[in-house]
N, C-alpha and C positions, 0 to 999 in steps of 0.2 A: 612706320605704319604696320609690319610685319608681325610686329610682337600686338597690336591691338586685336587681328583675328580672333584666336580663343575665343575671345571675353565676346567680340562683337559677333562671331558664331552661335555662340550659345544661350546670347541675350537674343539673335534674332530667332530662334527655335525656339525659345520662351513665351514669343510673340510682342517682342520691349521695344517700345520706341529709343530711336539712339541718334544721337547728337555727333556731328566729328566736329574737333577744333583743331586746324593746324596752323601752326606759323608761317606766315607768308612772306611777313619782312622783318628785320631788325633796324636800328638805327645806335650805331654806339656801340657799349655794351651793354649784348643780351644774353639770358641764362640758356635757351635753347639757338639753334639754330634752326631758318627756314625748313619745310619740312616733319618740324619735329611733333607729336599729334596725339590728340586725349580722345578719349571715345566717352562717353555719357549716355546711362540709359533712366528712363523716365521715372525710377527710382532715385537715382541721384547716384548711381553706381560710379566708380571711374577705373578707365584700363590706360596705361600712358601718361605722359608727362609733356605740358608746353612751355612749362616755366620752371622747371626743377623743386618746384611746391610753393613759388613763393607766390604768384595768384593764381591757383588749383581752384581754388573758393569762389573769386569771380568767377571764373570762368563759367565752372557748373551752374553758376545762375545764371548767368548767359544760355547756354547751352539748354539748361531745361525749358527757358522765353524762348527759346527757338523751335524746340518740341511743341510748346502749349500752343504757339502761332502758327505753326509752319513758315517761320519765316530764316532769308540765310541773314546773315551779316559780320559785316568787320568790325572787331572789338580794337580800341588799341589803350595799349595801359604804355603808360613812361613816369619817369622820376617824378618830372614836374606836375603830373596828376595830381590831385590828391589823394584820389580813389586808389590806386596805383600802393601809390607812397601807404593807406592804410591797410593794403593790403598785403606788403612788403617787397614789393619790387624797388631793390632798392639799389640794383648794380649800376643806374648810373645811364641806362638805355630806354628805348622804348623797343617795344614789341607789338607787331600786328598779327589778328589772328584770323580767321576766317570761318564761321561755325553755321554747320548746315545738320539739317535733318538728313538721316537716311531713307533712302525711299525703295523698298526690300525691290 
């Protein structure tokens, strides 16, 4: 979470709405570990990694439905998704994440 600062400092001095996604659970194997956490601003900007890139892409569109609603929620992508699988999570795991607005 330490290294998303910067970005989520400077985005909020911008005046940018920002999204956090972190890992909450793994099951199997996963590319991140719990913890591990992207930051998203209502650009589509990203600071962090919850999947080493391989669903970066969902995510941010998660992230920004969370901005446009203000709403939180748990995503979870695994192999046997499809979603998942087209989007390349392909190690075999599933991963949960949990993506909230910030509210300055």
């Amino acid at each position: 979470m330490k290294e998303l600062l910067p970005d989520v400092e400077k985005w909020q001095r911008q005046g940018k709405s920002v999204a956090i996604a972190r890992v909450v659970d793994t099951e199997g194997s996963g590319p991140r570990l719990p913890g591990a956490a992207m930051a998203v601003n209502e650009d589509g900007d990203v600071s962090g990694s919850v999947s080493g890139g391989c669903v970066e892409g969902a995510v941010v569109h998660e992230a920004l439905q969370c901005l446009d609603d203000r709403s939180r929620k748990i995503v979870t992508f695994g192999y046997s998704d499809d979603e998942a699988f087209a989007v390349g999570l392909t190690c075999g795991g599933t991963i949960h994440l949990f993506i909230e607005p910030l509210d300055w």
